[in-house]
C-alpha positions in Angstrom: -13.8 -80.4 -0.4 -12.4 -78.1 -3.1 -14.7 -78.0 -6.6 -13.3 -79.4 -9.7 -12.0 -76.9 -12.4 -15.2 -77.7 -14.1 -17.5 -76.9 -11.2 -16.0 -73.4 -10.9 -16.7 -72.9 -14.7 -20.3 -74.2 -14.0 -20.7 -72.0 -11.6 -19.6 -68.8 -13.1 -21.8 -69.5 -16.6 -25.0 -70.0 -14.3 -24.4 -66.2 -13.3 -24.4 -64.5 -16.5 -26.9 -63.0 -17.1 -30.5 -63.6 -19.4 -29.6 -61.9 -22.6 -26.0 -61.0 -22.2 -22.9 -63.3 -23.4 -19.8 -64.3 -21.9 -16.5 -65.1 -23.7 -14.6 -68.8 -23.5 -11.3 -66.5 -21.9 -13.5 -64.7 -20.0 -15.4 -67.3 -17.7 -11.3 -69.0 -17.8 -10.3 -66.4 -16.3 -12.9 -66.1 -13.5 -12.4 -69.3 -13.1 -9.3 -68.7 -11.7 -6.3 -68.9 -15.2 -7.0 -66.6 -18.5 -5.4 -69.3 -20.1 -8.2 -72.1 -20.1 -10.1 -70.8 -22.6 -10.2 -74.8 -24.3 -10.4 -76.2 -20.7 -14.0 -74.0 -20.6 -14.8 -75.4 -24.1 -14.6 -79.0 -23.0 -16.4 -78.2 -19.9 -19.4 -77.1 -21.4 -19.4 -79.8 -23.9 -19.8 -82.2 -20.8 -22.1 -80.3 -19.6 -24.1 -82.4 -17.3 -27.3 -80.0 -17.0 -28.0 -77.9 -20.3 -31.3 -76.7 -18.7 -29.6 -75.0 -15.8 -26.3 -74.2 -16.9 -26.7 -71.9 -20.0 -23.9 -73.2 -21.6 -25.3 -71.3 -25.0 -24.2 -67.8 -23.4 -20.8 -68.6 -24.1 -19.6 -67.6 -27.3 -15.9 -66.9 -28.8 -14.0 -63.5 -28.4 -15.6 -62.3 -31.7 -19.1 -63.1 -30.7 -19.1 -66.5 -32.7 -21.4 -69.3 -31.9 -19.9 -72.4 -31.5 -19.9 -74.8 -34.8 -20.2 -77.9 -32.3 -22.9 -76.7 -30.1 -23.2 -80.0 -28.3 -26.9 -79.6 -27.2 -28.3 -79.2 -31.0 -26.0 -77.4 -33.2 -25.0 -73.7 -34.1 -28.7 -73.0 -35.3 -29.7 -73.7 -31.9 -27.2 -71.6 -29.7 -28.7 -68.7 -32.1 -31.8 -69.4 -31.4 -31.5 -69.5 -27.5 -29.9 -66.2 -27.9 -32.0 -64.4 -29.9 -35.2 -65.7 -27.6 -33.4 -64.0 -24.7 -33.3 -60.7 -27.2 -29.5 -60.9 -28.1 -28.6 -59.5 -31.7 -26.6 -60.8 -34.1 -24.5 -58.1 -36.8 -22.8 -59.9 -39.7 -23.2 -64.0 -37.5 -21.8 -62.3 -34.4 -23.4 -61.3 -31.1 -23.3 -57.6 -30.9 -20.6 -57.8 -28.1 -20.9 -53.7 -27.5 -24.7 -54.2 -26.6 -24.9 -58.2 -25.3 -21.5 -58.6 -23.4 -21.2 -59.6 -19.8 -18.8 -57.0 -18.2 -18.4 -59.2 -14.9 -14.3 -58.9 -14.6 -11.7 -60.2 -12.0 -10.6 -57.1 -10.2 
């Protein structure tokens, strides 16, 4: 049986890495179209298992935290972050130091 879009996304946020970030474009496009960047988004809102998907390592192309953080809030994605030892320059994740560089080739 193929996965559902949001299964793929699932899977592909449960491989980054502790302390490193991924971007909403990023996992769309490894999830198979660049262009799902909102798709990913709502996907992670839904998601169905906060403790094993680490939904928090997603952040936008600038290294923003997400205002609706649907599993506590902005204050908490930092948080979760900054436990795993990411830093934060000006509200945004470092994205030279903390970025995933796992790419489609």
């Amino acid at each position: 049986m193929a996965k559902s879009t949001f299964d793929k996304i699932y899977d592909i946020v449960k491989q980054i890495p502790y302390g490193q970030v991924a971007t909403y474009g990023q996992i769309a496009e490894l999830a198979g179209n660049k262009k799902w960047a909102r798709v990913v988004g709502y996907a992670l809102h839904a998601n169905p298992e906060p403790d094993i998907i680490p939904c928090y390592r997603v952040v936008n192309q600038r290294g923003e935290v997400s205002r609706a953080f649907a599993f506590g809030g902005e204050n908490r994605q930092i948080e979760l972050l900054e436990a795993e030892g990411v830093e934060f320059i000006d509200g945004r994740v470092d994205m030279q130091r903390f970025a995933w560089t796992k790419r489609i080739y």
